[in-house]
C-alpha positions as CSV (number, residue, x, y, z in Angstrom):
1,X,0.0,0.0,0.0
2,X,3.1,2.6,1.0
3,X,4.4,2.0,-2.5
4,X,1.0,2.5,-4.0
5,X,0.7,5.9,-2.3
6,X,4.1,6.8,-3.2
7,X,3.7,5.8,-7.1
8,X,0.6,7.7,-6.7
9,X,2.5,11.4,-5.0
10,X,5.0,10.7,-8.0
11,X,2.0,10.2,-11.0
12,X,0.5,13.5,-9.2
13,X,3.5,15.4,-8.8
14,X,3.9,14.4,-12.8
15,X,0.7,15.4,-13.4
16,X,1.1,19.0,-11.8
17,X,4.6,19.9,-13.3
18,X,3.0,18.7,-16.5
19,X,0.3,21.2,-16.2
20,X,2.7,23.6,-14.9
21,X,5.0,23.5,-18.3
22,X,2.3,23.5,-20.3
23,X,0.2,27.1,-19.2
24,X,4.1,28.3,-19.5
25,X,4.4,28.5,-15.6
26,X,8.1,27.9,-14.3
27,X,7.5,26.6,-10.3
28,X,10.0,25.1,-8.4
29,X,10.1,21.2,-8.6
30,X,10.7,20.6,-4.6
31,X,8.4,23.3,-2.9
32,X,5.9,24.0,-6.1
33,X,7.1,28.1,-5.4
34,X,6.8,30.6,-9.0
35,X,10.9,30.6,-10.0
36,X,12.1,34.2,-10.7
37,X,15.0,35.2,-12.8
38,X,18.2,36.0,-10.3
39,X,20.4,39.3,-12.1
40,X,23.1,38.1,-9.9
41,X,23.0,34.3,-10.7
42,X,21.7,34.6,-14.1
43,X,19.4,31.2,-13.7
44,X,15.7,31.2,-12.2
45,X,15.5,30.5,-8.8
46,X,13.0,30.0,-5.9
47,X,13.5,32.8,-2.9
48,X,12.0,29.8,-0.6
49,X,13.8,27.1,-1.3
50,X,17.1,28.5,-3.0
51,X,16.6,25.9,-5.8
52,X,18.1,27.4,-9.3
53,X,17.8,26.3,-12.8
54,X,19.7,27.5,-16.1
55,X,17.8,28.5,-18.8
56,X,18.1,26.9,-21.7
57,X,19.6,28.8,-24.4
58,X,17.8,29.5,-27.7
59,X,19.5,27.5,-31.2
60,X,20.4,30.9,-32.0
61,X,21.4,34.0,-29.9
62,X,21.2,36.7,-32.3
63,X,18.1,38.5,-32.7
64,X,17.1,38.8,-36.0
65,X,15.4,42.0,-37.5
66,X,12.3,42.1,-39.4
67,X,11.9,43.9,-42.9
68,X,10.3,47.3,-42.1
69,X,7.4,46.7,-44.8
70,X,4.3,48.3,-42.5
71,X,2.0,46.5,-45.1
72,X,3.5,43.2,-44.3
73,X,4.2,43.7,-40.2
74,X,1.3,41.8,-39.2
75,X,1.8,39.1,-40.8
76,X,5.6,38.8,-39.5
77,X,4.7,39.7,-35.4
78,X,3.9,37.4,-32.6
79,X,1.7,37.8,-29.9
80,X,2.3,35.0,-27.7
81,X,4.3,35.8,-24.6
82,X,4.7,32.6,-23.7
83,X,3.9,32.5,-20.3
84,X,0.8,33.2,-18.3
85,X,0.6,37.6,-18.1
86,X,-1.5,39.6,-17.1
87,X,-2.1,43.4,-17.7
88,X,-2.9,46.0,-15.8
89,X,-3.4,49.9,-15.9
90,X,-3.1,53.2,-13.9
91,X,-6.2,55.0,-13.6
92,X,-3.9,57.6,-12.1
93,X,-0.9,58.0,-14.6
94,X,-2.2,55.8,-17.5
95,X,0.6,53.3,-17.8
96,X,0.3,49.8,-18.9
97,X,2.4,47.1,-17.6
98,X,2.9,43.3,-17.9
99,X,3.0,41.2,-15.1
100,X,3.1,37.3,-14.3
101,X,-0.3,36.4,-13.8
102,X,0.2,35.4,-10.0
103,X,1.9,38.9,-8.7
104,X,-0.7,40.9,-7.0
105,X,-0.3,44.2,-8.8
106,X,-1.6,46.8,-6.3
107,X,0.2,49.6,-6.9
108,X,1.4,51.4,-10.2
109,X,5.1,50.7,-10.5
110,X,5.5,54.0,-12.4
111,X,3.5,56.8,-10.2
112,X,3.2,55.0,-7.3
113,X,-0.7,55.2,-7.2
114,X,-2.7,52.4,-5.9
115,X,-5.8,53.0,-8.3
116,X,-4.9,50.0,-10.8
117,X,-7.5,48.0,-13.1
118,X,-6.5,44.8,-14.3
119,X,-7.1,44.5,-18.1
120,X,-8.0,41.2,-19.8
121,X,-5.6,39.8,-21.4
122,X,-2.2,40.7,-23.8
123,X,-4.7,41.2,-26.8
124,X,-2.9,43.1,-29.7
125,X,0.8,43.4,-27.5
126,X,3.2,42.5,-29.5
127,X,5.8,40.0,-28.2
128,X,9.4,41.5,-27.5
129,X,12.0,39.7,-30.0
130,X,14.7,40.5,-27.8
131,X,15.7,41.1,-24.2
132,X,18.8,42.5,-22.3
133,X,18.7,40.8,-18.6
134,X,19.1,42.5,-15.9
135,X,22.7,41.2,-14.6
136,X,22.5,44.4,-11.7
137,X,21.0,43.1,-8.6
138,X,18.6,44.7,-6.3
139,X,21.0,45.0,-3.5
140,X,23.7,46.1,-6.0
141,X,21.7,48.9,-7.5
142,X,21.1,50.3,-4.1
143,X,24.7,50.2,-3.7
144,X,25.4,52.0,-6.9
145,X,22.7,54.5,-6.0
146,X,24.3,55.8,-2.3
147,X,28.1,55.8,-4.3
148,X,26.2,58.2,-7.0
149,X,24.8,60.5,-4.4
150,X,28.3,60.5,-2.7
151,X,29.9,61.8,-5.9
152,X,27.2,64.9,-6.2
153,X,29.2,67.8,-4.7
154,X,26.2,70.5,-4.6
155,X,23.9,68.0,-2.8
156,X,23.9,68.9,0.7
157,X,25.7,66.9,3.1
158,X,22.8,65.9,5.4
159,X,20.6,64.7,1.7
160,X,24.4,62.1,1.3
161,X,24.1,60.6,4.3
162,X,20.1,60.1,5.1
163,X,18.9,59.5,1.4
164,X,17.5,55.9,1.4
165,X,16.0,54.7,-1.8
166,X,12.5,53.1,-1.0
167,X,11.8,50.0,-3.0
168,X,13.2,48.7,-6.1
169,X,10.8,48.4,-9.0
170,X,12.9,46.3,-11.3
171,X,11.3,47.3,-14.9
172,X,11.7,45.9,-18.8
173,X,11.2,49.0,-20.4
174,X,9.8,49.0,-24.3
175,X,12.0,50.0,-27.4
176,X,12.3,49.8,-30.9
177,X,15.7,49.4,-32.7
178,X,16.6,50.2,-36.6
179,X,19.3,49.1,-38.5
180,X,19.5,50.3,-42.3
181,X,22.2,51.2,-45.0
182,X,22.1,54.7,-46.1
183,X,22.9,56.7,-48.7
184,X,23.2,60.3,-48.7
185,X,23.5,62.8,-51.4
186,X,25.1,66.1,-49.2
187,X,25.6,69.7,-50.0
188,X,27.4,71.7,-47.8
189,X,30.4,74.1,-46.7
190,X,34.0,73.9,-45.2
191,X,35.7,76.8,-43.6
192,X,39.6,76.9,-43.3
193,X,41.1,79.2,-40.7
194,X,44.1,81.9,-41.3
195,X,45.6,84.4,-39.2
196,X,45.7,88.2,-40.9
197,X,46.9,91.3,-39.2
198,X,44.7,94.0,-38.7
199,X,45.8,97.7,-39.5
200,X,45.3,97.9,-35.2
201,X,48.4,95.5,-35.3
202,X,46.9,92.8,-33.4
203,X,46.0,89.7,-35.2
204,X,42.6,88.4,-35.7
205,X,41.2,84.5,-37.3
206,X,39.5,84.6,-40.9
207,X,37.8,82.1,-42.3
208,X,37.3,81.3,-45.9
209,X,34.6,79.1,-46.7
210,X,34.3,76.8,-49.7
211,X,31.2,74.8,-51.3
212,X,31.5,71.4,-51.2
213,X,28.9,68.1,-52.1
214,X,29.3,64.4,-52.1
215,X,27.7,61.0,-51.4
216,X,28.2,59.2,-47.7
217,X,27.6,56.0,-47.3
218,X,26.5,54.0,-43.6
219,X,25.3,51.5,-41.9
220,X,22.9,52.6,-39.0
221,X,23.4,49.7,-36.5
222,X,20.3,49.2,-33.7
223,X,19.3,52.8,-33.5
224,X,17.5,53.0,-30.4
225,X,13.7,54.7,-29.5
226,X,12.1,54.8,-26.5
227,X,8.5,53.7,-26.6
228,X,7.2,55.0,-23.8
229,X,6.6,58.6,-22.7
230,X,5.8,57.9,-19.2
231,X,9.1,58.6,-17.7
232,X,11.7,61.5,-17.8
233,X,13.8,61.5,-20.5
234,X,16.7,63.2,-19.0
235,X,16.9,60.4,-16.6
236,X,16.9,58.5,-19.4
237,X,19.2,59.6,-21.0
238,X,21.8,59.5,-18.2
239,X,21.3,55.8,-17.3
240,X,22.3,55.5,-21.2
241,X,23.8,53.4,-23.3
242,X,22.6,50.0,-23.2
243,X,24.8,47.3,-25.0
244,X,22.5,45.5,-27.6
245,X,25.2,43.4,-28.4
246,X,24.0,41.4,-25.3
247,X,20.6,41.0,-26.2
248,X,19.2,37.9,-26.8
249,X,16.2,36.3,-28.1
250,X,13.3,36.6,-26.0
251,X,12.3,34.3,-23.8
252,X,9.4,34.5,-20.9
253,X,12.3,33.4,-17.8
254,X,14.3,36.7,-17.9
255,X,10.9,38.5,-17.1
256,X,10.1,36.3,-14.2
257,X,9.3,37.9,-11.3
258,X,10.1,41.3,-13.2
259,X,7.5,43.6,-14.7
260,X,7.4,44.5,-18.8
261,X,6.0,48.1,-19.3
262,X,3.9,48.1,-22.6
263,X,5.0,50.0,-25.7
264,X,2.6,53.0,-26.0
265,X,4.7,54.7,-29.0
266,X,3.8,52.6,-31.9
267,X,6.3,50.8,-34.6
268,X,5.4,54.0,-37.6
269,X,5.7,56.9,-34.8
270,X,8.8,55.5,-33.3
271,X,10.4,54.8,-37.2
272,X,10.1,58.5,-38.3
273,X,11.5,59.5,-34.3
274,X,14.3,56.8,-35.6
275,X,15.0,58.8,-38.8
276,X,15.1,62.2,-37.0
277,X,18.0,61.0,-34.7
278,X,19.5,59.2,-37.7
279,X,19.5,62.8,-39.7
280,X,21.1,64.1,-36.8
281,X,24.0,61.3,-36.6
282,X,24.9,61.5,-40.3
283,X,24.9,65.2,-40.4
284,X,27.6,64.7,-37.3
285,X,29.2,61.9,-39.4
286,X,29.5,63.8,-42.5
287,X,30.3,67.4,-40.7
288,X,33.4,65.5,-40.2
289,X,34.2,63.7,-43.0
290,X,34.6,67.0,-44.7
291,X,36.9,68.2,-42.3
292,X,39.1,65.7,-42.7
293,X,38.8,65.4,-46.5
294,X,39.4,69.6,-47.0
295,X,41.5,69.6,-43.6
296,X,39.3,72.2,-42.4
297,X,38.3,74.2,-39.5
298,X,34.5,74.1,-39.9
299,X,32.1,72.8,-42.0
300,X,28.3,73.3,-42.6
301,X,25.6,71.4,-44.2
302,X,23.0,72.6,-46.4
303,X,20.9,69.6,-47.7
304,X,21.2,66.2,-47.3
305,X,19.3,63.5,-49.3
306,X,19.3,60.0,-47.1
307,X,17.7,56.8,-49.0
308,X,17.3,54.7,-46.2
309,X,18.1,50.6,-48.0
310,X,16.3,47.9,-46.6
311,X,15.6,49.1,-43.1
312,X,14.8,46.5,-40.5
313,X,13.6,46.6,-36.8
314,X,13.0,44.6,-33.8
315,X,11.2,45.3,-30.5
316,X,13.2,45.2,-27.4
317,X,12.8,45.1,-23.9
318,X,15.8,46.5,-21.9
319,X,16.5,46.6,-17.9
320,X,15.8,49.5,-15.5
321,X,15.4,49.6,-11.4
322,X,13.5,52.6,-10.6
323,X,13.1,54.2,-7.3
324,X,13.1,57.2,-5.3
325,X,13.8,59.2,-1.9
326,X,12.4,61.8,0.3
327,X,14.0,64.6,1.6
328,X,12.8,68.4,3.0
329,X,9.3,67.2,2.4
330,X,10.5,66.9,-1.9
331,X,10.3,62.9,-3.3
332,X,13.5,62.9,-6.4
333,X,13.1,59.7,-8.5
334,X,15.9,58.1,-10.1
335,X,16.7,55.1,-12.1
336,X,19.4,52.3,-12.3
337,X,20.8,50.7,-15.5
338,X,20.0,46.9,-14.8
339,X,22.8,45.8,-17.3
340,X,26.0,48.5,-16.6
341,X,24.5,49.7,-12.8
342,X,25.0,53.9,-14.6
343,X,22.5,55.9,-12.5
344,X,20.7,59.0,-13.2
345,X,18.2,60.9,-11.6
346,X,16.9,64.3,-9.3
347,X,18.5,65.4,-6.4
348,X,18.2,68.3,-3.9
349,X,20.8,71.0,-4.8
350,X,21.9,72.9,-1.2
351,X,21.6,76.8,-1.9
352,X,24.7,77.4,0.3
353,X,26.9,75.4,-1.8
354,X,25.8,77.3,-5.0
355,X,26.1,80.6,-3.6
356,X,29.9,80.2,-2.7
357,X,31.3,78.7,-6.1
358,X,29.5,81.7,-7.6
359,X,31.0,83.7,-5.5
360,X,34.5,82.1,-5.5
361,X,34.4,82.5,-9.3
362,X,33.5,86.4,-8.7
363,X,36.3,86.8,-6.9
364,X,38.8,84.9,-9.6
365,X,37.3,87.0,-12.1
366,X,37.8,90.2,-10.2
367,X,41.7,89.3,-9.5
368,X,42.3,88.6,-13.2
369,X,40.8,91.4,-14.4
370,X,42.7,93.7,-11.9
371,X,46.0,92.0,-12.3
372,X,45.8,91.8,-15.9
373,X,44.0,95.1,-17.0
């Protein structure tokens, strides 16, 4: 009868992880726990039972980009997450996010508020084809955040030593990436300095300028948008740059136990944000290539003509703690890159500090200008 019972526990046990695998649930095989991906360990693990797992790698780990043919896109997009998810939404700041279907999401992980509505279902949200693990713990990141606040020298001293970050949110946050060839038909300018003597006797900078035009050839290599307006973009932009050489092929583990905010900047807004910033980096590129062609001082562009060839995208999740801390009644919010651990965000600026660089700098400038005339 004992070894009935047992053969029995084991057919159920079966039975259960069975189940388990199939709805796309990862639990623990020895206490039945949800496993959530460890930054630290790089495996799923269970936080009860300290059991870990690898996961398994895809037959390919590079990402591959999908022909940017908007008639075609919806033919060549997956929806399935793979894994049970649930969405929910702010009533208070509007965000969306993506959750595993067993956290209890009572508060927005963006604003903070505790008015959230669960949504049914991931109907319409495209599935990422690429994801950049966090590999920056939560204990880490807190780490990183106190040595950051150590280093700002007009923060006042007290704001250093009492700021403590209140929870970790530990966000994917949505992008799009472009890659395309491009070929550019450029007119422009170079200027060339020389040195002349005025009839004053003192010498003075002229600069001739010349017109110039040519064709520049590049490769734009995973261009970067944001697709989500719901946070500051100067934070942003200070936790930047990501490395999407490590990103690999999406797979439901690395967002276990995390939360996925959902893209709210669609795939044809973000592409002609894309081909703003790429205007902007090959009119940087090319400014320069004159230079050094003409061996110039300057150079200006007048036109430029970019044929994008065969442009290609992929949607991309990428890793972010977010927090914040109180002080002098103020909250300042700030955010941790989950792959390098760079940190940027608001901080209290102490009036006293301010007031006596400027005033050191008035007195430098008041010493040159007597000592020098």
């Amino acid at each position: 009868m004992a070894d009935q019972n047992e053969k029995n526990a084991e057919m159920n046990e079966e039975i259960k992880m069975t189940s388990a695998e199939k709805a796309g649930d990862k639990s623990c095989p020895q206490c039945g726990a949800t496993l959530v991906y460890s930054p630290t360990r790089r495996k799923l693990y269970c936080q009860y039972c300290d059991y870990e797992e690898e996961i398994k790698k895809a037959h390919n780990d590079k990402v591959m980009e999908k022909p940017l043919d908007f008639d075609k896109i919806e033919d060549s997009v997956s929806y399935e997450w793979g894994q049970n998810k649930k969405m929910i939404v702010c009533e208070s700041c509007g965000a969306e996010a993506i959750y595993d279907e067993l956290d209890a999401a009572k508060v927005c992980p963006f604003c903070g508020a505790n008015h959230v509505m669960e949504l049914d279902g991931l109907k319409g949200v495209m599935t990422p084809d690429g994801v950049v693990p966090f590999k920056v713990g939560r204990k880490q990141a807190a780490e990183l955040f106190k040595k950051w606040m150590g280093s700002k020298f007009f923060a006042p001293g007290k704001a250093k030593k009492q700021a403590e970050p209140e929870s970790f949110f530990g966000i994917y946050l949505p992008y799009w990436s472009f890659d395309s060839h491009t070929a550019t038909q450029y007119k422009g300018m170079y200027g060339i300095d020389r040195t002349v003597q005025g009839k004053d006797g003192k010498t003075y900078t002229v600069t001739d300028w010349y017109n110039c035009s040519g064709n520049y050839n590049y490769f734009v290599d995973d261009e970067l948008v944001i697709a989500t307006t719901k946070h500051d973009k100067s934070i942003l932009k200070a936790v930047e740059p990501f490395d999407t050489n490590n990103c690999l092929p999406y797979k439901p583990e690395y967002l276990s136990g995390f939360v996925a905010e959902k893209y709210s900047t669609g795939l044809k807004d973000a592409w002609g944000i894309g081909q703003g910033q790429i205007h902007s980096l090959l009119e940087a590129l090319i400014s320069d290539h004159i230079m050094r062609s003409h061996m110039a001082s300057h150079a200006r562009i007048k036109s430029m003509d970019i044929d994008y060839l065969d442009p290609a995208y992929k949607y991309v999740v990428l890793p972010l703690w977010q927090s914040s801390f109180k002080f002098g009644g103020k909250e300042y919010h700030f955010m941790v890159n989950g792959e390098t651990g760079k940190v940027g965000g608001k901080y209290p600026i102490s009036a006293l500090k301010v007031i006596i660089v400027i005033a050191i700098i008035v007195v430098i400038i008041v010493l040159i200008y007597k000592y020098t005339g």
